[in-house]
Residue frames relative to the residue before (quaternion, step in Angstrom):
aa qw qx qy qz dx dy dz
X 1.0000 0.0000 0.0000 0.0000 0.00 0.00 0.00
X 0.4993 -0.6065 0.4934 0.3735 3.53 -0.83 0.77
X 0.6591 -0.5753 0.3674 0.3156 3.81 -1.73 1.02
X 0.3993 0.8585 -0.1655 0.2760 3.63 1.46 -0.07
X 0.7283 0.4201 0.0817 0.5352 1.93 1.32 -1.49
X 0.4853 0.6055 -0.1885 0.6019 3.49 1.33 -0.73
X 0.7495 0.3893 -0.2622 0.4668 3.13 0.44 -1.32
X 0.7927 0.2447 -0.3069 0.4665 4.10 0.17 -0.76
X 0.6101 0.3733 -0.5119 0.4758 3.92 0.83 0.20
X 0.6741 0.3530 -0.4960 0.4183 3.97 0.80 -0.11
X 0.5712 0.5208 -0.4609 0.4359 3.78 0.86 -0.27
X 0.6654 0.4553 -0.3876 0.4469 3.84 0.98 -0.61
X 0.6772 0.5021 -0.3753 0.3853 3.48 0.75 -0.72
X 0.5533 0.5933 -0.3589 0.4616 3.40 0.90 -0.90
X 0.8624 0.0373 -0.3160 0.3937 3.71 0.50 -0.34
X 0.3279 0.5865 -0.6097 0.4206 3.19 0.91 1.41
X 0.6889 0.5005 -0.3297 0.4077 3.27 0.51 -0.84
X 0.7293 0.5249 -0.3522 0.2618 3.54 0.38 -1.62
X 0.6445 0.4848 -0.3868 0.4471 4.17 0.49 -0.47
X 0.5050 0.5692 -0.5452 0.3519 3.70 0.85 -0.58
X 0.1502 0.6660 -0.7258 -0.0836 3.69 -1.34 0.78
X 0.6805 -0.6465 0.3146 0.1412 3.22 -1.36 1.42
X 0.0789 -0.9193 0.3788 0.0719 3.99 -0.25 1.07
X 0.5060 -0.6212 0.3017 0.5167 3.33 -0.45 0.62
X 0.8081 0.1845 0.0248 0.5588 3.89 -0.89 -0.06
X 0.3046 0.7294 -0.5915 0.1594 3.56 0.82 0.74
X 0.4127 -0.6371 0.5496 0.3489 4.09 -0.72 0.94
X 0.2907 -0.5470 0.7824 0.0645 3.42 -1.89 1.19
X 0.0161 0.7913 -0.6095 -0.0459 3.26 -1.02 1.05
X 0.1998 -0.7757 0.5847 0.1287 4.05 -1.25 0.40
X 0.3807 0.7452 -0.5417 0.0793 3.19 -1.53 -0.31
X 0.1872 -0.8414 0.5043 0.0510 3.13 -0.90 0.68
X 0.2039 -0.7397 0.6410 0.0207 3.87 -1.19 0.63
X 0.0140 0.6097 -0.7746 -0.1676 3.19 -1.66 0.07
X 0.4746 -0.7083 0.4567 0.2539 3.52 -1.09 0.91
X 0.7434 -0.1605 0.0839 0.6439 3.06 1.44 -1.21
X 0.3229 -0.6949 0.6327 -0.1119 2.71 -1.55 1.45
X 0.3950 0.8015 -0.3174 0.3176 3.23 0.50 0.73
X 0.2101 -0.7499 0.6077 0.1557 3.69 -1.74 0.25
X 0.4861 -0.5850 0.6393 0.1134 3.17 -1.13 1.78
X 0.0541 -0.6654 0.7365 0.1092 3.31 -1.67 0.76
X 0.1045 -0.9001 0.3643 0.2146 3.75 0.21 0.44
X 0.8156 -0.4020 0.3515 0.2229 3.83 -1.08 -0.01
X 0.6850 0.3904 0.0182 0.6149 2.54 1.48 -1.67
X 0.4642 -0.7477 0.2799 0.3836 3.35 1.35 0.23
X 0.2990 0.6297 -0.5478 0.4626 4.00 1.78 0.80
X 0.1643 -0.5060 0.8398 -0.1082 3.09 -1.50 1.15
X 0.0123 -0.7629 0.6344 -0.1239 2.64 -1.39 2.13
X 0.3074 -0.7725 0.5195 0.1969 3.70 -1.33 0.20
X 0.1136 0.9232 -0.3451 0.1257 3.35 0.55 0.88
X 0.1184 0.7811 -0.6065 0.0899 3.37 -0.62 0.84
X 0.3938 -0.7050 0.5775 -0.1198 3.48 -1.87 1.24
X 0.4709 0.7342 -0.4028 0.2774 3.96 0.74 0.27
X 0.2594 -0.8382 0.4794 0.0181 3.80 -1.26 0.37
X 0.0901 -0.7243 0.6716 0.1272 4.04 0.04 0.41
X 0.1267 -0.6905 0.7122 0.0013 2.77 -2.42 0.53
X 0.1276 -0.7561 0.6416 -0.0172 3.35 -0.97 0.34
X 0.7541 0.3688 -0.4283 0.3345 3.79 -1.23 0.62
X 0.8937 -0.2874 0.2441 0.2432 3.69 -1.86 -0.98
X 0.6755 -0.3453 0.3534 0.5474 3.36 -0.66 -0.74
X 0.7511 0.4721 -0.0415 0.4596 3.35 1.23 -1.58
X 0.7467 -0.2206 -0.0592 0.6247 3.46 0.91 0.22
X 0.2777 -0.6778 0.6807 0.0110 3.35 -1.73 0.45
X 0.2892 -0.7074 0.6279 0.1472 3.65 -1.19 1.14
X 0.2399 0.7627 -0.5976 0.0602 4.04 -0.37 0.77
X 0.2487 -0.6677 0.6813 0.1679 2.83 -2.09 0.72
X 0.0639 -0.7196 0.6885 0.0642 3.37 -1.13 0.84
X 0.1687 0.8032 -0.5711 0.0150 3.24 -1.37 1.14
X 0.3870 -0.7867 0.4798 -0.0336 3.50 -1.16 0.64
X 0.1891 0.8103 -0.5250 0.1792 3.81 -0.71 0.49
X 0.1558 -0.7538 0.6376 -0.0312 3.49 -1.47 0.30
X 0.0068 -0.8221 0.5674 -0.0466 3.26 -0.02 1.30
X 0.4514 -0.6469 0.5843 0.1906 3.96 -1.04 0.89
X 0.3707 -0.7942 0.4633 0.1310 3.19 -0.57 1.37
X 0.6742 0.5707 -0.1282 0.4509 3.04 1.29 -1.04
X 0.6512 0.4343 -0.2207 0.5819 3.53 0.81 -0.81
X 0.2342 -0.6656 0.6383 0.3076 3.59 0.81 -1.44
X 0.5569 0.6638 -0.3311 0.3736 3.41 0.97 0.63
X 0.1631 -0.8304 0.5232 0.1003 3.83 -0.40 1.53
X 0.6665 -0.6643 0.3381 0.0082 2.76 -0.31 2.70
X 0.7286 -0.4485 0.2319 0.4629 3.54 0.61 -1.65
X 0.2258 -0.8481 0.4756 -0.0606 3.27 -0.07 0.79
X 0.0802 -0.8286 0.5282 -0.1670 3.52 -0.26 1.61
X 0.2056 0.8611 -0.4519 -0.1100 3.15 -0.95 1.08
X 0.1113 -0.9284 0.3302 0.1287 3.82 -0.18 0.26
X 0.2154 -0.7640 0.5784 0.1879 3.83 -0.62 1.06
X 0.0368 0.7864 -0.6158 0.0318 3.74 -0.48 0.29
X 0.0841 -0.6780 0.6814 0.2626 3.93 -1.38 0.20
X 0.2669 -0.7457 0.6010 -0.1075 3.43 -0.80 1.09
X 0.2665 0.6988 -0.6142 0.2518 3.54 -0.95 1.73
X 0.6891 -0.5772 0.3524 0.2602 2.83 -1.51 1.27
X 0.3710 -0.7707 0.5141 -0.0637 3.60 -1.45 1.38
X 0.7156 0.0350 0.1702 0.6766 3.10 1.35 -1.50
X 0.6843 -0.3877 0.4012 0.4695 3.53 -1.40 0.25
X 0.7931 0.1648 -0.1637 0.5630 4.58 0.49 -0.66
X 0.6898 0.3764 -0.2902 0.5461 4.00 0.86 -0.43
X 0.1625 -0.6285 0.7579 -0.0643 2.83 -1.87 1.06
X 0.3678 -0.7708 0.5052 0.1242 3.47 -1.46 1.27
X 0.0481 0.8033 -0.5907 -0.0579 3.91 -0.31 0.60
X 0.0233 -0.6688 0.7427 -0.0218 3.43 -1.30 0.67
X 0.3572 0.6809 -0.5778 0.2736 3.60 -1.61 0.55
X 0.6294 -0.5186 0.4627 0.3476 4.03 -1.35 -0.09
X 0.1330 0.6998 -0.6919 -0.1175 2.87 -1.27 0.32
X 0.2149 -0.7390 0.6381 0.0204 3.71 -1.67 0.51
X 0.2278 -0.7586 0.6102 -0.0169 2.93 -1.01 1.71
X 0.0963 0.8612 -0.4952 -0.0624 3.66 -1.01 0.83
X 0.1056 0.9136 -0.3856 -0.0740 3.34 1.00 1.09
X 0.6503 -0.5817 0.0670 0.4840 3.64 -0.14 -0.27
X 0.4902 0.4741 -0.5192 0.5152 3.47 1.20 1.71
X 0.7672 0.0157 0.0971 0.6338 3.35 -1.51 -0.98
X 0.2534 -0.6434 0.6867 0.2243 3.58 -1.92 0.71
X 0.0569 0.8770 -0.4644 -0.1095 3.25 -1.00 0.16
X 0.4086 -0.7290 0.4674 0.2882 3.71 -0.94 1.16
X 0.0471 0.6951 -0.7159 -0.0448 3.80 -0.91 -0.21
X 0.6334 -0.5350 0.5569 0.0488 3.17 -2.21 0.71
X 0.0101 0.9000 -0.4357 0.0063 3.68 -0.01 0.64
X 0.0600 0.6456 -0.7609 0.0233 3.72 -1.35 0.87
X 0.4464 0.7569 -0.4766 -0.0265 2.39 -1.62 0.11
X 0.2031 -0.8623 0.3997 0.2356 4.47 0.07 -0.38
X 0.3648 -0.6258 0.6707 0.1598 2.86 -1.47 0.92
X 0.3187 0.7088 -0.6245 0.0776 3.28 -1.82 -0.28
X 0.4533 -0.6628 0.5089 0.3102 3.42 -1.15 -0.68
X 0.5725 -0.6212 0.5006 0.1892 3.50 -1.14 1.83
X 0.6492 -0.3581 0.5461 0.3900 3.09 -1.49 -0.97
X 0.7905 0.1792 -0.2080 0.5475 3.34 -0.97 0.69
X 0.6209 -0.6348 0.3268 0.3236 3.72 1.10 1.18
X 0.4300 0.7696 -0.3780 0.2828 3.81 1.31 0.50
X 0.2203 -0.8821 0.4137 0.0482 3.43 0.01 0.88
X 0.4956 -0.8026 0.3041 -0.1332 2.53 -0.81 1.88
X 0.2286 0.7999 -0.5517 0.0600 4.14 -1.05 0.28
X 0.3145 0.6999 -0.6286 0.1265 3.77 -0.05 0.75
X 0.1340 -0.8181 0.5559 -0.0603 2.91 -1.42 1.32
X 0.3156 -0.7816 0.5075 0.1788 3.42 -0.39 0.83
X 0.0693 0.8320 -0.5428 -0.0913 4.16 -0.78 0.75
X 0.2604 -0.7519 0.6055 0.0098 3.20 -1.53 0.28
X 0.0237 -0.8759 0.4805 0.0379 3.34 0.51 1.53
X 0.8608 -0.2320 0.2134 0.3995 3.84 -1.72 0.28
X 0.7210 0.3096 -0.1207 0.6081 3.18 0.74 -1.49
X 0.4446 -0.7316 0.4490 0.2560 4.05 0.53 0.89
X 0.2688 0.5303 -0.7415 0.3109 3.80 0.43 1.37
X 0.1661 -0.6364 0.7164 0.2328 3.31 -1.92 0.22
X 0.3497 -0.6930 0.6284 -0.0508 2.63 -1.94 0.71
X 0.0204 0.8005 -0.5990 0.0051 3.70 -0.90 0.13
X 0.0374 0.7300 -0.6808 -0.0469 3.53 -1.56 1.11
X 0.2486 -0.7150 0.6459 0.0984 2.85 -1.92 0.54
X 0.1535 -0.7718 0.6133 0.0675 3.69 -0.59 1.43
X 0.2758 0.7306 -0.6138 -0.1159 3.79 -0.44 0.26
X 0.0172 0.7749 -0.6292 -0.0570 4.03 -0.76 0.42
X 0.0944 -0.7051 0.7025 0.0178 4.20 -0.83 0.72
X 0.1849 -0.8546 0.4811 0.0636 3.20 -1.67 1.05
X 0.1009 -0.7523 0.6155 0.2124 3.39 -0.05 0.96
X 0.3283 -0.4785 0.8142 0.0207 3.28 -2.15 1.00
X 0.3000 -0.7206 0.5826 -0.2266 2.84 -0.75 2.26
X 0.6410 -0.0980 0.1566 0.7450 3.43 1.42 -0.89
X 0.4405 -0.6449 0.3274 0.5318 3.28 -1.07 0.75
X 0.6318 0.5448 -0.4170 0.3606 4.02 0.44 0.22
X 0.5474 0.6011 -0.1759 0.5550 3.26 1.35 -1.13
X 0.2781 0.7326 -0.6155 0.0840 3.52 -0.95 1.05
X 0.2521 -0.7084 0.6456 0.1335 3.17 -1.29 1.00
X 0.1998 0.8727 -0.4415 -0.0592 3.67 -1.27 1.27
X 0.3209 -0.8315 0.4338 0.1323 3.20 -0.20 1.16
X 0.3864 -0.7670 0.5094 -0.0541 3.82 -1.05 1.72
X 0.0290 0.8012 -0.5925 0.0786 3.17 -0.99 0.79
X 0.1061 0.8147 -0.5596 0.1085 3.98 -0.64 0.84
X 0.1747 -0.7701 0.6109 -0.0567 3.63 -0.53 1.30
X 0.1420 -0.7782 0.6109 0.0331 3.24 -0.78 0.87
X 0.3381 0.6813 -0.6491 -0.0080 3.94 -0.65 0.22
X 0.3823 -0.6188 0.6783 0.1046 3.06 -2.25 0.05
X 0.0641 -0.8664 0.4856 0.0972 3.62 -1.00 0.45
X 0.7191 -0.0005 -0.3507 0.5999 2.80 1.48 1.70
X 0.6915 -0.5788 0.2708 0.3368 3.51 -1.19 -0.12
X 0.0047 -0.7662 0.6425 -0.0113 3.60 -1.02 0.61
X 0.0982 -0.8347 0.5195 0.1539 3.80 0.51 1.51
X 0.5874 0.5702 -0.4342 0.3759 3.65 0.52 -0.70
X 0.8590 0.0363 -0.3070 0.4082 3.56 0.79 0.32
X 0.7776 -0.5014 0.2093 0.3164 3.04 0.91 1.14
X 0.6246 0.5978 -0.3178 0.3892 3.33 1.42 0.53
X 0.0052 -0.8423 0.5239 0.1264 4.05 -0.62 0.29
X 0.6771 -0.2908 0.3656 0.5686 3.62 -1.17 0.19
X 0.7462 0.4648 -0.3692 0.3013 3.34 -2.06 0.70
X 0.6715 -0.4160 0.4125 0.4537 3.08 -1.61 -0.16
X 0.3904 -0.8460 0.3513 0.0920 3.60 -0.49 1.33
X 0.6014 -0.0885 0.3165 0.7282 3.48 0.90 -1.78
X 0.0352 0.5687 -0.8002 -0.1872 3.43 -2.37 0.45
X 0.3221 -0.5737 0.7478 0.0887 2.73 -2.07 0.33
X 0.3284 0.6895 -0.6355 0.1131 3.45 -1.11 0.81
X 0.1470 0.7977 -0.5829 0.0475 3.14 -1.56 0.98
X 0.3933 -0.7609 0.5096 0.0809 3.23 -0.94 0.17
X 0.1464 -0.8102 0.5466 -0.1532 3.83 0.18 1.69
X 0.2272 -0.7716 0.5932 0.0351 3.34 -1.23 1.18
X 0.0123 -0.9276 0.3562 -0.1119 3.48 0.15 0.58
X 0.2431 -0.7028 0.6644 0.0741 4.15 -1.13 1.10
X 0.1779 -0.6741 0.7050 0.1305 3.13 -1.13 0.68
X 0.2161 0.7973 -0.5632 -0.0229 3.14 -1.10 1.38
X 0.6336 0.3957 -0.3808 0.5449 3.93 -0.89 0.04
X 0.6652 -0.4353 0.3744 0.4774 3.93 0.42 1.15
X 0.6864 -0.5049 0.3022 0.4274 3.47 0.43 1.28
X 0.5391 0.5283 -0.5982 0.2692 4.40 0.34 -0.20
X 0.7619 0.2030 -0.2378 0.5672 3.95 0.68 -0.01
X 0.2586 0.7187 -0.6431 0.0551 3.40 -1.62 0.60
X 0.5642 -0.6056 0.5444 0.1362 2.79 -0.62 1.84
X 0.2929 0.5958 -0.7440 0.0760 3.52 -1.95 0.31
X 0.5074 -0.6261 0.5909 -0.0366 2.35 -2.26 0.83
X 0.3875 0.8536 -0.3352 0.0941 4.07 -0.15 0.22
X 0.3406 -0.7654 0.4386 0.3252 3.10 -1.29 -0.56
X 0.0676 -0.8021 0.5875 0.0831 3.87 -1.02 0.69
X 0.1661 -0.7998 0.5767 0.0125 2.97 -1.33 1.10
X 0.1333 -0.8027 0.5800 0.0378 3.53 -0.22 1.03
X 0.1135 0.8476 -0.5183 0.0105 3.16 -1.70 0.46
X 0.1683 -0.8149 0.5389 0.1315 3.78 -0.55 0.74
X 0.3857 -0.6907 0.6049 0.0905 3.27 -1.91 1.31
X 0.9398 0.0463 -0.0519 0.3345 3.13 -1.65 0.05
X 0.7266 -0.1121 -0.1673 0.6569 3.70 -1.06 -0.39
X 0.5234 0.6143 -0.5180 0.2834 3.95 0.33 -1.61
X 0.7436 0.5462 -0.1866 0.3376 3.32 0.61 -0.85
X 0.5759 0.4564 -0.2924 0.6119 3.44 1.58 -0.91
X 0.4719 0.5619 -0.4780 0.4828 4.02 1.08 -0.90
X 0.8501 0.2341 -0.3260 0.3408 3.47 -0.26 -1.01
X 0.4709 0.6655 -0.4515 0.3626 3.91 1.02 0.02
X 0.7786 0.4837 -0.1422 0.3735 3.18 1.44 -1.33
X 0.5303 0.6438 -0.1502 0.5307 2.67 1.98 -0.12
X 0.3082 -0.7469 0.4174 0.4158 3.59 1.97 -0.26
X 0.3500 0.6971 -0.5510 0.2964 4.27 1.25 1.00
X 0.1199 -0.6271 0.6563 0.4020 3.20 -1.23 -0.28
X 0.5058 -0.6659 0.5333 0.1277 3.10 -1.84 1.12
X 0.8285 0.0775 -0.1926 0.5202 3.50 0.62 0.38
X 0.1184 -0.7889 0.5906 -0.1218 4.03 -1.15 0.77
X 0.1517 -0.7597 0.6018 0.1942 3.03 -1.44 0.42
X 0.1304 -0.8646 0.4757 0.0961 4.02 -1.14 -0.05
X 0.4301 -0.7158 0.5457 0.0696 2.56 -1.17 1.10
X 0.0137 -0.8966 0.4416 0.0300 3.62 0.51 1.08
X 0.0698 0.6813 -0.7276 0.0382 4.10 -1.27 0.15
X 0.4079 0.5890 -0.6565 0.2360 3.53 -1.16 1.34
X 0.4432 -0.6727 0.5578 0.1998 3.55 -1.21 -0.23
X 0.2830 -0.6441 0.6517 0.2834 4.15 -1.05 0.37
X 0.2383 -0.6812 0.6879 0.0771 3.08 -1.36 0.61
X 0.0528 0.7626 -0.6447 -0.0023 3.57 -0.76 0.30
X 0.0928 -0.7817 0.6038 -0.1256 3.92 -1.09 1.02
């Protein structure tokens, strides 16, 4: 991995780490989720497997997590993209938490490693949050925005509506990316909480789309830049 990298995930750890003082009998907590588990039926007639989940491990005061992602083409047999991320992650404010750490993308071109900050937490109006700032080998940045709010239709019944922004602030052609507003994601999942809330099925739709050159990359590339879905999967939580 380029020294860049190193450098802003050891400069981030360093002040994650450095306030932690050590309690007697302090509780280690775990658990894992997948947000979505699920299969995309697309417009365009791509049929996807796609899934979005994260584990954790440690204290009140800081927490080791991995969060990874992917999308694998049923049809081709082909694993689209495949995100992964290691991050330590500790509490800032009374609803935000601060995570820094690596993450590594290996879809089925160029891989690439990248540097990572950023927090999670909850906005106003109970909207849950993730923007992360990156910094990959070859020193492009990048930036996402996850935002996703649940409405409780019933106290089992939940409607939730998804949002993901992708941009860049420069170019990296080898994977197909250019300055700007890159790609959205948005969708909207209908969901039952059952077995004390560790499974809930849902039902929805996602619509994805890509802007400017990013967009001509994938044209040249024989992609389509924009889709709809038909979606059916379930969260798990443990």
């Amino acid at each position: 991995m380029n020294i860049k990298i190193w450098a802003i995930a050891a400069l981030a750890i360093t002040f994650l780490t450095a306030p932690v003082r050590a309690q007697e009998k302090e509780l280690i907590f775990y658990g894992v989720q997948m947000e979505e588990l699920e299969y995309r039926q697309g417009d365009t007639s791509q049929n996807l497997l796609v899934w979005d989940g994260d584990a954790f491990v440690g204290t009140d005061e800081i927490k080791l997590r991995w969060l990874g992602k992917g999308e694998y083409d049923t049809d081709g047999e082909v694993l689209e993209t495949m995100e992964n991320r290691l991050v330590l992650q500790k509490p800032i404010s009374t609803f935000f938490d601060f995570k820094a750490g690596v993450r590594l993308d290996s879809p089925e071109g160029t891989d690439r490693w990248f540097g990572v900050v950023g927090v999670t937490g909850l906005a106003p109006q109970w909207i849950e949050i993730d923007a992360d700032l990156f910094v990959s080998e070859t020193g492009d940045a990048s930036a996402r925005l996850d935002a996703e709010y649940e409405l409780l239709i019933t106290n089992r019944l939940v409607l939730t509506p998804s949002a993901e922004i992708d941009v860049a602030f420069s170019e990296d052609r080898e994977i197909g990316i250019a300055p700007g507003l890159n790609s959205v994601e948005v969708g909207l999942r209908l969901s039952y909480d059952v077995l004390d809330r560790a499974i809930s099925p849902y039902i929805g739709v996602v619509y994805e789309r890509k802007f400017g050159r990013t967009a001509d990359f994938a044209r040249e590339e024989g992609e389509d830049t924009s889709a709809w879905f038909g979606v059916i999967g379930t969260r798990l939580v443990f």
